[in-house]
VEXDREN-2710 file (C-alpha; in Angstrom, 1 decimal):
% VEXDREN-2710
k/r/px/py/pz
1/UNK/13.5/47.8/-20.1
2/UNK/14.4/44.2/-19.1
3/UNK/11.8/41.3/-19.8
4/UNK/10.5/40.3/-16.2
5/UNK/8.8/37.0/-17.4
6/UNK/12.5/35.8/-18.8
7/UNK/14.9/37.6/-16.4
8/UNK/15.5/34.5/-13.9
9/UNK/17.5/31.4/-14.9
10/UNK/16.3/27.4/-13.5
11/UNK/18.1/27.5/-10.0
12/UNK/19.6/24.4/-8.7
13/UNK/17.7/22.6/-5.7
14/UNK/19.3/21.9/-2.5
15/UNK/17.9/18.4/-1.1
16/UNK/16.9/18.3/2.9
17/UNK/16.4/15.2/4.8
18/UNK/13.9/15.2/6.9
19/UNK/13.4/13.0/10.2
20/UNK/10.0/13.1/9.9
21/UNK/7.5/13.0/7.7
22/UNK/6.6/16.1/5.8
23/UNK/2.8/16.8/6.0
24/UNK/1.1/19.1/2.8
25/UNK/-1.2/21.7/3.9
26/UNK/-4.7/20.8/4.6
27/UNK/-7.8/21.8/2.2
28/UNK/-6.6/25.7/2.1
29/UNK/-8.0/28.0/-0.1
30/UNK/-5.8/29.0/-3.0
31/UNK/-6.2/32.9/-2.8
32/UNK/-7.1/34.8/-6.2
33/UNK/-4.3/35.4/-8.2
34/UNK/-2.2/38.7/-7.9
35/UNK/-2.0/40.7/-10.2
36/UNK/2.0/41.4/-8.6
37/UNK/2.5/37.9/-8.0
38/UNK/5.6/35.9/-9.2
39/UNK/4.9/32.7/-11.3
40/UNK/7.0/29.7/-10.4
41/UNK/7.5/27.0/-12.9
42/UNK/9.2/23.8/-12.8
43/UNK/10.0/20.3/-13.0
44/UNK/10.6/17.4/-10.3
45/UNK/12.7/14.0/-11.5
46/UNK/12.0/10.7/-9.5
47/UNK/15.9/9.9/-9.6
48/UNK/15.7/7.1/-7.2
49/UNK/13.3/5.3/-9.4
50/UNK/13.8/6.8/-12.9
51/UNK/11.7/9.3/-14.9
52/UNK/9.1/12.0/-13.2
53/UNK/7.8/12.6/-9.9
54/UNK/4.3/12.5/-10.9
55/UNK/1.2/13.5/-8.6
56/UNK/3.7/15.6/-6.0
57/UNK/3.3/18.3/-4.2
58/UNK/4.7/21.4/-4.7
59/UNK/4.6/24.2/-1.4
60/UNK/5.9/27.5/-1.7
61/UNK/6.9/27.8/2.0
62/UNK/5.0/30.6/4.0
63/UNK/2.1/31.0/2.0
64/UNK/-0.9/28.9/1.0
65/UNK/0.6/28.8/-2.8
66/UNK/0.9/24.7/-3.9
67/UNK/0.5/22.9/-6.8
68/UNK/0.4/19.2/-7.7
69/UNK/2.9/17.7/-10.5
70/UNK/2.0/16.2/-13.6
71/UNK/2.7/12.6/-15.6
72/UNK/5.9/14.4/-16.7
73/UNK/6.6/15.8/-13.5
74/UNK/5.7/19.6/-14.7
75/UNK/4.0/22.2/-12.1
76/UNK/3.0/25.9/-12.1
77/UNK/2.2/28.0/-9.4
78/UNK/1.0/31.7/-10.4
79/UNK/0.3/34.3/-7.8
80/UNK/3.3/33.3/-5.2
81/UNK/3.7/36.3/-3.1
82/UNK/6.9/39.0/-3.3
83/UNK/9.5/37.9/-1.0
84/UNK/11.9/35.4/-0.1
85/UNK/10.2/31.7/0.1
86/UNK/12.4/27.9/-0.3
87/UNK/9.8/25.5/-2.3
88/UNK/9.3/22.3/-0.5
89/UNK/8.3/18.9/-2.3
90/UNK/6.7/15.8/-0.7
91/UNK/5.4/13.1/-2.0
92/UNK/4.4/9.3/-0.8
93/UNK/8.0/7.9/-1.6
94/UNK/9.6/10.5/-0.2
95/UNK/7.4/10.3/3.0
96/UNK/8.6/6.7/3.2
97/UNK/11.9/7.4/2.8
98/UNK/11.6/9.9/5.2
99/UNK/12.8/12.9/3.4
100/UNK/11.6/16.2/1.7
101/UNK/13.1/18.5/-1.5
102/UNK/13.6/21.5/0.0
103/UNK/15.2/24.1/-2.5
104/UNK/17.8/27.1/-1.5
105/UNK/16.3/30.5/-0.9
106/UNK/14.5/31.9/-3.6
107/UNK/13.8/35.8/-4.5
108/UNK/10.5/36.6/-6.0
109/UNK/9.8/39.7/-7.5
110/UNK/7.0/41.5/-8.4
111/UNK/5.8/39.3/-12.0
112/UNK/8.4/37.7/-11.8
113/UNK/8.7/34.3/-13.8
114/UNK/10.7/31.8/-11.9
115/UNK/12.3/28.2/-12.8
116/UNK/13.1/25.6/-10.8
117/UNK/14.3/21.6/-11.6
118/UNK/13.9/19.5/-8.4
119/UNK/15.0/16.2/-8.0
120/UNK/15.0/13.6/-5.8
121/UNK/18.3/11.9/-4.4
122/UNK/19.9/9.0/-6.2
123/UNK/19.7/5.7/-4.0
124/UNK/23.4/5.6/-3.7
125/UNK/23.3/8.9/-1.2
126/UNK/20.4/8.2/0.1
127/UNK/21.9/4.7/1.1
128/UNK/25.1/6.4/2.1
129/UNK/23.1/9.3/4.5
130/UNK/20.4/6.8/6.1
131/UNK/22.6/3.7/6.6
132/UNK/26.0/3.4/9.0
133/UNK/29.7/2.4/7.4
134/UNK/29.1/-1.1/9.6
135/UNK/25.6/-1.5/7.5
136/UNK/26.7/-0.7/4.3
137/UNK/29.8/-3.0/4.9
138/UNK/27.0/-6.0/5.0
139/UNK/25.2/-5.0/1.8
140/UNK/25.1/-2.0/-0.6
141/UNK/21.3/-2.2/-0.5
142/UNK/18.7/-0.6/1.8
143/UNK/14.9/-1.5/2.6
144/UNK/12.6/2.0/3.5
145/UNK/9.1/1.5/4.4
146/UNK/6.8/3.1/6.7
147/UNK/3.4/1.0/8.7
148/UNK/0.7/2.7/9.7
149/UNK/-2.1/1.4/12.1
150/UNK/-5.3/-0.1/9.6
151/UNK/-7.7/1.7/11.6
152/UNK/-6.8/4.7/12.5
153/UNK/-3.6/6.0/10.1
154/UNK/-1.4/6.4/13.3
155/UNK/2.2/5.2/13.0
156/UNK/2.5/1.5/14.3
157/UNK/5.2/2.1/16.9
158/UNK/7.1/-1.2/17.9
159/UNK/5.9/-3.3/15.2
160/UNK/8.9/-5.7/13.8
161/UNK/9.5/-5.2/10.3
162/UNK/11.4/-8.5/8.6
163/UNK/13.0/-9.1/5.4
164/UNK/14.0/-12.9/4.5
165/UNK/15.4/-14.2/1.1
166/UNK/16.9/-17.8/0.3
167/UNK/20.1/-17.5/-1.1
168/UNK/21.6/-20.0/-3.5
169/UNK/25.3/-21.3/-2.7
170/UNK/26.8/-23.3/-5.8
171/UNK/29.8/-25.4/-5.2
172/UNK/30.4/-27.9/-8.1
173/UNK/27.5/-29.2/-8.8
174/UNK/25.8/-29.0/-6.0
175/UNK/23.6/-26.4/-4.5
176/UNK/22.4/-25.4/-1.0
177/UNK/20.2/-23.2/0.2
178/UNK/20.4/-20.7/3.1
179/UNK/17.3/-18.7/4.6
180/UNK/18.6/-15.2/5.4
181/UNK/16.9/-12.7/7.6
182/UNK/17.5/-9.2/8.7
183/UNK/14.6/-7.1/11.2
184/UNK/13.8/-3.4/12.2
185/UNK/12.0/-1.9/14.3
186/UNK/9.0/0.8/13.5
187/UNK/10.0/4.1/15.1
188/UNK/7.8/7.1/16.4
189/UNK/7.2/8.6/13.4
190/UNK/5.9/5.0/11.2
191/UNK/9.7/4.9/9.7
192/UNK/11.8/1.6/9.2
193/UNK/15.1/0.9/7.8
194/UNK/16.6/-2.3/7.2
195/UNK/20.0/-1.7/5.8
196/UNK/23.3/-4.0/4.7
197/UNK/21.1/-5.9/2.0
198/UNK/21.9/-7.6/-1.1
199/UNK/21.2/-5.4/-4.2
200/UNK/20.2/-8.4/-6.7
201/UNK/17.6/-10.8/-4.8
202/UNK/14.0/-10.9/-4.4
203/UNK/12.3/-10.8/-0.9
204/UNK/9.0/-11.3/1.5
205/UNK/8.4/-8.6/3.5
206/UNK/6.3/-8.7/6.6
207/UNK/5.4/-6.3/9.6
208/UNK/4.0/-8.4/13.0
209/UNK/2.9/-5.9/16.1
210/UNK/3.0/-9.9/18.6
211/UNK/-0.3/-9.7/18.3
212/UNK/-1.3/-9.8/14.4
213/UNK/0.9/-9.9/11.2
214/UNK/0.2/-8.3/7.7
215/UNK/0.7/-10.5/5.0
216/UNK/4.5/-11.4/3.4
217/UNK/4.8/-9.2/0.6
218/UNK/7.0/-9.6/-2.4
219/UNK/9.5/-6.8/-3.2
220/UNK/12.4/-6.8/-5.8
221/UNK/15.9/-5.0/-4.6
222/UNK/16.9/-4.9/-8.3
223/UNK/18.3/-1.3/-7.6
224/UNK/20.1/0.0/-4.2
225/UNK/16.9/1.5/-2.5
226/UNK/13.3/-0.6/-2.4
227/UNK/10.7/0.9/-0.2
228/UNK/6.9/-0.5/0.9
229/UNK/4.3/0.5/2.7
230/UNK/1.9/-1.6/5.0
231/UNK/-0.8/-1.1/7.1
232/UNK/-1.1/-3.9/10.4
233/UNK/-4.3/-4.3/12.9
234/UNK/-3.1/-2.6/15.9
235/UNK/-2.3/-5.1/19.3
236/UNK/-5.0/-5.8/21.8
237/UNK/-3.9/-6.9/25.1
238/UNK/-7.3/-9.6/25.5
239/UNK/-6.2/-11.3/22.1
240/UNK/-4.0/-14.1/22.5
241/UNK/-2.7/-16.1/19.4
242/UNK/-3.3/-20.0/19.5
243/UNK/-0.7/-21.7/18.0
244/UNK/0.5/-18.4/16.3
245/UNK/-0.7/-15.3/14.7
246/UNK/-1.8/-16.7/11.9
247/UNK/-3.6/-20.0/13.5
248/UNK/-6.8/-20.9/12.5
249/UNK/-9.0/-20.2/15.3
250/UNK/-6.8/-16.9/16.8
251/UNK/-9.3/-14.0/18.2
252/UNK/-7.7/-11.4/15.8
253/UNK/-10.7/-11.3/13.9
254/UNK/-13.3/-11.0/17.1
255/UNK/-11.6/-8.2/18.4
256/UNK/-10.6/-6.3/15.5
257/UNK/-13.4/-7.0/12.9
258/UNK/-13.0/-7.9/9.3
259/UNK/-12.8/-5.9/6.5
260/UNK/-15.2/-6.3/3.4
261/UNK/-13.6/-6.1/0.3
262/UNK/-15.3/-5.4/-2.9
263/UNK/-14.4/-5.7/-6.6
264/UNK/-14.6/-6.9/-10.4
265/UNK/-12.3/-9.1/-12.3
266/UNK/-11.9/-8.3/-15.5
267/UNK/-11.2/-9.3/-19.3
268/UNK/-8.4/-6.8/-20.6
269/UNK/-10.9/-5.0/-22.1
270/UNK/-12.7/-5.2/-19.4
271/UNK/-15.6/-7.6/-19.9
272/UNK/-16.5/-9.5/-16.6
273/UNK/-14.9/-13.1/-15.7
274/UNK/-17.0/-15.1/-13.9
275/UNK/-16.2/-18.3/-11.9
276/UNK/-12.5/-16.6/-10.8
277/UNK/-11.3/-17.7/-7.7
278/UNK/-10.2/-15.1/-5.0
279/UNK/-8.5/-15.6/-2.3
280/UNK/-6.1/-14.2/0.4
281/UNK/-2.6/-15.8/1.0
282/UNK/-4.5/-19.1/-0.8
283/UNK/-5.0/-20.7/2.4
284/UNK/-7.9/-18.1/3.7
285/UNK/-11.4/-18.0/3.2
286/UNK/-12.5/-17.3/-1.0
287/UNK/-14.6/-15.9/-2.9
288/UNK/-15.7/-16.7/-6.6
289/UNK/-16.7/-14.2/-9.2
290/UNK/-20.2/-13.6/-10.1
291/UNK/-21.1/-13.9/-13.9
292/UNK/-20.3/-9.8/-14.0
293/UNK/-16.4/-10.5/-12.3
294/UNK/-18.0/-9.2/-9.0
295/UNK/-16.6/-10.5/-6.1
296/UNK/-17.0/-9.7/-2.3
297/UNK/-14.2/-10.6/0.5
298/UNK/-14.3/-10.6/4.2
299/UNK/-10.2/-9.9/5.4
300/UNK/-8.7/-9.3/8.1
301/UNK/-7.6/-5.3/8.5
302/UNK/-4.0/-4.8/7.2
303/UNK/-1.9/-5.5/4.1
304/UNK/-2.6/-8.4/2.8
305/UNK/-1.9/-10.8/-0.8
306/UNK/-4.9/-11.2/-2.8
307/UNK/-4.6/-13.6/-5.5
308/UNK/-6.7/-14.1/-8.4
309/UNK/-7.0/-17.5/-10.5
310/UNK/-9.2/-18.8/-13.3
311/UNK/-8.3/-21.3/-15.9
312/UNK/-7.6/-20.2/-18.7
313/UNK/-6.0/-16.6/-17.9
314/UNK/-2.2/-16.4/-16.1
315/UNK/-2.6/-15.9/-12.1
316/UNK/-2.6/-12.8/-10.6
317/UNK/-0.9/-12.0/-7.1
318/UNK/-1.5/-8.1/-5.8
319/UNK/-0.7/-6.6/-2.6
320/UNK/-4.2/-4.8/-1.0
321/UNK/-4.8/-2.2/2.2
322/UNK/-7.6/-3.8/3.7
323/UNK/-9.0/-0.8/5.7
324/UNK/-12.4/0.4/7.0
325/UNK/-11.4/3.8/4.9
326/UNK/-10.6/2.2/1.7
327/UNK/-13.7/1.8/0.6
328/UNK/-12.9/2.1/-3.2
329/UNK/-13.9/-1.1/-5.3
330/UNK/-10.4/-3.1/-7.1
331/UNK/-10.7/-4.0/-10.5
332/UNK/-8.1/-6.8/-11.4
333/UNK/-7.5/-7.2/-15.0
334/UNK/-7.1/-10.9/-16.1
335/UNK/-4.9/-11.8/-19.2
336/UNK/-4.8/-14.7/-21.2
337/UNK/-2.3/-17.4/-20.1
338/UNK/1.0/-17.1/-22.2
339/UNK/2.5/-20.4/-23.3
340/UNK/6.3/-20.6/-21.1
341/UNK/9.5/-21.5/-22.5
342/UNK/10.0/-25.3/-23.9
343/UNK/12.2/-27.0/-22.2
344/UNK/15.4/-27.1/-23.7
345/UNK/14.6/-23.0/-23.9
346/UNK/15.3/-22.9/-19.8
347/UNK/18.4/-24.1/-18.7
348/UNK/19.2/-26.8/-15.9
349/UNK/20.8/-24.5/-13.5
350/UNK/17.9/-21.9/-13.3
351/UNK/15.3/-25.3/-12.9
352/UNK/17.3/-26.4/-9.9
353/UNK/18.2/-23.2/-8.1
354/UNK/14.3/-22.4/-8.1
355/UNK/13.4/-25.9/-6.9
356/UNK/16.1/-26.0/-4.5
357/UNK/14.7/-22.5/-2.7
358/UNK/11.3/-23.8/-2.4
359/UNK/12.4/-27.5/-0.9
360/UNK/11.5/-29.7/-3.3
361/UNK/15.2/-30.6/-3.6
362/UNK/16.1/-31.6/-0.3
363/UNK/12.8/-33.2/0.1
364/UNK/13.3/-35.5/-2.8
365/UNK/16.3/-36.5/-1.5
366/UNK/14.8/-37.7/1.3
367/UNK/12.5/-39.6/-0.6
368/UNK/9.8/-40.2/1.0
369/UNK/7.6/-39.1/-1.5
370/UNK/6.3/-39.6/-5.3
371/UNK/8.3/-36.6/-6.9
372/UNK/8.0/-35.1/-11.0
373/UNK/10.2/-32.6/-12.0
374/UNK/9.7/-29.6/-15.1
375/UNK/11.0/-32.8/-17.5
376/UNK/8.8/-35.4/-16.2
377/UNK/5.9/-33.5/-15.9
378/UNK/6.3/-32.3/-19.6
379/UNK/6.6/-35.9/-20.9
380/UNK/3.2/-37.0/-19.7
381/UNK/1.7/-34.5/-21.9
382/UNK/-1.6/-34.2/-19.9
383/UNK/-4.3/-32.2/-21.3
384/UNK/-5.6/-31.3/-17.7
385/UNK/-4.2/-31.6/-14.0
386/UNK/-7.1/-34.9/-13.5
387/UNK/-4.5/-36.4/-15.9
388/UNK/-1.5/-35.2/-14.8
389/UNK/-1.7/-36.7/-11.0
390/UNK/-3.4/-39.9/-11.7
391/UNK/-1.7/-43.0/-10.7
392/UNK/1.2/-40.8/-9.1
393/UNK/1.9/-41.9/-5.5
394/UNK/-1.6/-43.7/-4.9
395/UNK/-3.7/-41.1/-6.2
396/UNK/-6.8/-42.6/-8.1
397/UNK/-9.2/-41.3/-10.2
398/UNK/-13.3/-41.5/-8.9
399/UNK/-16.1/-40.0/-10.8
400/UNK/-19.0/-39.0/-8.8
401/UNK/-22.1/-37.6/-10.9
402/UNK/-20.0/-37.4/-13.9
403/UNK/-17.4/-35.1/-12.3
404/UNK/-13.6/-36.5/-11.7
405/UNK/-12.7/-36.5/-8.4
406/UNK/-8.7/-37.1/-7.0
407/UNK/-8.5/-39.8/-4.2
408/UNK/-6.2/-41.1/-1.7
409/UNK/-5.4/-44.3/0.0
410/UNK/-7.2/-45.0/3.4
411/UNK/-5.2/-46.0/6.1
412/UNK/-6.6/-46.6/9.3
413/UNK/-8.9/-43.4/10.4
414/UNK/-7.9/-41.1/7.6
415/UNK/-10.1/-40.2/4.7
416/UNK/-9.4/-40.9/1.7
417/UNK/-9.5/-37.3/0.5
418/UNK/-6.5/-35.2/-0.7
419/UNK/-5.2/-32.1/0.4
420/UNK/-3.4/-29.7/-1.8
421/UNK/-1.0/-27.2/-1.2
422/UNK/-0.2/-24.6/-4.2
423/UNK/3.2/-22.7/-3.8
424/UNK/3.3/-23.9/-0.6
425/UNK/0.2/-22.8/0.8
426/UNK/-2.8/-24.7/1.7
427/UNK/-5.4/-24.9/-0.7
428/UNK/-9.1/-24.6/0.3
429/UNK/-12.2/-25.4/-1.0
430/UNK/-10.9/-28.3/-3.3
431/UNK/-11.5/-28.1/-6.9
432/UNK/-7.6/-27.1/-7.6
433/UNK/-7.7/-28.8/-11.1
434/UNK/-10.3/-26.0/-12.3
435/UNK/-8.0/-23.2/-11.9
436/UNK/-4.5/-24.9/-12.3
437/UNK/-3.4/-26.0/-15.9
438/UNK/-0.6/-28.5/-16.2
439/UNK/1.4/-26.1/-18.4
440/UNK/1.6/-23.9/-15.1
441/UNK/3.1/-26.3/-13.1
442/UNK/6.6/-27.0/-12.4
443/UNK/7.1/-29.4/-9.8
444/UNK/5.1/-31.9/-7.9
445/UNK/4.9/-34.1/-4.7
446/UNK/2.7/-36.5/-3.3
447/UNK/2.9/-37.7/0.1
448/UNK/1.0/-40.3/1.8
449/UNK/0.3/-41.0/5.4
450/UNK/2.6/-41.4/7.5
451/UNK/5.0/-39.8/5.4
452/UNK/3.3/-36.5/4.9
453/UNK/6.1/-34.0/6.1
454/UNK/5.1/-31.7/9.2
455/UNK/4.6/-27.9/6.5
456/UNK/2.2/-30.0/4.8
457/UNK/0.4/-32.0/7.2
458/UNK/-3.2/-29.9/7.6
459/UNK/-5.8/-32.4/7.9
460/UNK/-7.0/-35.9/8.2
461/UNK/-7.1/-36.7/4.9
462/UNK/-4.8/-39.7/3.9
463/UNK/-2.8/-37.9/0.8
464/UNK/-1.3/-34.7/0.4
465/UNK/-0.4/-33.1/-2.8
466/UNK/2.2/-30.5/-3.5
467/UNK/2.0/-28.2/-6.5
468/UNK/4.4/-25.6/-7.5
469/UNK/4.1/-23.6/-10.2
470/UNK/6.7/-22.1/-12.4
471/UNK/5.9/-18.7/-11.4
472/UNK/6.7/-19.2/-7.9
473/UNK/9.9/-21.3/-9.4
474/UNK/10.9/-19.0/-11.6
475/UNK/10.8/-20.7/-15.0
476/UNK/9.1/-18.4/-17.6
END
């Protein structure tokens, strides 16, 4: 008599592209389990990213039979029904991608024991079967991404998705930058494609309905494919930007409502840091951690950057859905800060392509500033940032109640307060030297009235003070 429970071989998967989004089944009932039923076994392989396809869902089609991969991508449905079924797979990457696994017909017998290996497609077809010849011919990479509505999970239809990078030209010794920008456009079903990309740069990534914008968010196109998903504050038609959708004093947030945010920032092992600073995109509104690392953040709905500082521990940057439904608490875990490369560890070319993207380059040509570069900064040997800007460009050193306190040069109506700017974004609150070590920084400059260029002119205070760290450089 032949052995049922070994008599089928693993059958190869056929893989279906979808349209549209694949939708699992609902809370269904798993019936009882047959005593005739086949057994289906197998394994799914994340081949666009590497390794499993973990927390997937398995569906034998046709009956209310699913199962749910694990961390190494195994699944096992018992009780599937005698007949002829295809097993469907979906799963959040796929969704955004805008595919499904669907395998060939399968036969299922009476106790039968059946094997399956799923997988998902490399990036290179699905590149080649999502993107036309005249796309591809710009770029062998692809950006897939899908953005939903913040309130009510719908698909944002219209929204403008854009991707910008700076690239780096060298001739000789000199290098220019370029800002390069490609757009798409949200379809019916959430979807966007942006195709004809570079497959080696690193990129912001932002969805804008007219109306509101989520927050840029970083992605790396280190492979063919990168996908992201975002969630953006739906339009409303008696909202009208002032000076831009992200303008202090816009509407956005009287008609839509904010979002409160909860959380804990942590130790590694998970001890609470108090005094961390939290913020969103820097230049918002912040929060600082209670002695137990609790924190509590009003945003505005949709994807935003959170980033996490404390002196002491290396920065944290995290994109978040900031949703009326996402109610769950973040924990961010804080490490200590890492001591970077010396200097002669780094070389000159990676220093100036990094300061060159961000500006600082061009604007110290102009020279209409005090400027310090990686070197210069590193041969002042400060043991705090106090130190470190003193006497640079008119900045002075006043101590009020024992506390050291960074001044400008009045002129004329202006204070003689400073404003800061870290990684190009506006600093608020004050008190940047209590999160920012000078080890972290990588570039500085200091502008005074009436030579404050027009990205960094925010207030009326009579200096302005550029930071940028090496992160945001890219020195390690």
């Amino acid at each position: 008599m032949r052995n049922l429970q070994n008599r089928r071989a693993i059958v190869p998967v056929a893989i279906g592209i979808a349209l549209s989004i694949a939708t699992a089944p609902g809370s269904a009932q798993q019936p009882q389990v047959s005593r005739g039923g086949a057994v289906l076994r197998g394994v799914a392989i994340d081949s666009l990213r590497g390794g499993f396809l973990r927390e997937a869902t398995v569906v034998v089609s046709g009956t209310a039979r699913m199962g749910i991969t694990d961390s190494l991508g195994r699944f096992r449905i018992e009780g599937v029904p005698p007949g002829v079924a295809r097993v469907e797979v979906m799963h959040p990457a796929l969704d955004t991608i805008g595919m499904v696994l669907v395998t060939p017909d399968l036969v299922f017998d009476p106790g039968d024991s059946v094997s399956v290996i799923v997988a998902m497609p490399s990036a290179t077809t699905i590149v080649s079967r999502k993107c036309s010849p005249a796309e591809r011919a710009q770029g062998p990479g692809a950006l897939f991404g899908q953005v939903l509505d913040a309130e009510s999970d719908a698909p944002a239809i219209g929204a403008q998705v854009s991707v910008s990078w700076t690239d780096i030209l060298i001739a000789k010794k000199t290098l220019r930058r370029s800002q390069v920008r490609r757009s798409g456009t949200v379809g019916s079903d959430g979807l966007f494609r942006i195709c004809g990309l570079p497959d080696d740069i690193g990129a912001d990534v932002q969805a804008t309905n007219g109306i509101d914008s989520t927050s840029a968010i970083g992605v790396a196109l280190t492979s063919t494919v990168a996908t992201v998903g975002l969630y953006l504050s739906r339009p409303d038609a008696r909202a009208t930007p002032v000076g831009g959708v992200n303008a202090p004093g816009s509407p956005i947030a009287a008609i839509t409502g904010l979002v409160t945010m909860h959380g804990r920032v942590t130790t590694k092992a998970g001890a609470g840091i108090g005094g961390a600073r939290v913020s969103v995109d820097v230049a918002s509104d912040y929060a600082m951690t209670a002695p137990d690392g609790s924190f509590t953040l009003a945003v505005r709905p949709g994807t935003r950057r959170l980033f996490v500082r404390k002196l002491g521990f290396a920065p944290v940057e995290l994109p978040v859905a900031a949703t009326r439904r996402n109610r769950a608490p973040l924990t961010i875990a804080l490490v200590d800060a890492v001591p970077v490369l010396a200097t002669v560890e780094v070389t000159a070319r990676l220093r100036e392509r990094g300061l060159s993207r961000v500006g600082f380059s061009d604007r110290q040509k102009r020279g209409t500033g005090a400027y310090l570069d990686l070197e210069q900064i590193e041969r002042r040997r400060a043991h705090d940032l106090v130190s470190l800007l003193a006497n640079l460009g008119g900045i002075r050193v006043e101590y009020f109640g024992g506390r050291p306190v960074l001044m400008g040069r009045a002129r004329g109506m202006q204070d003689e307060c400073v404003s800061f700017f870290l990684d190009g974004m506006f600093w608020r609150g004050g008190g940047v030297e209590n999160f920012l070590m000078p080890q972290e920084v990588a570039a500085i400059e200091v502008y005074n009235s009436p030579f404050i260029p027009a990205e960094f002119e925010q207030n009326e205070c009579s200096a302005t003070v550029v930071l940028w760290t090496k992160w945001k450089v890219g020195v390690r």
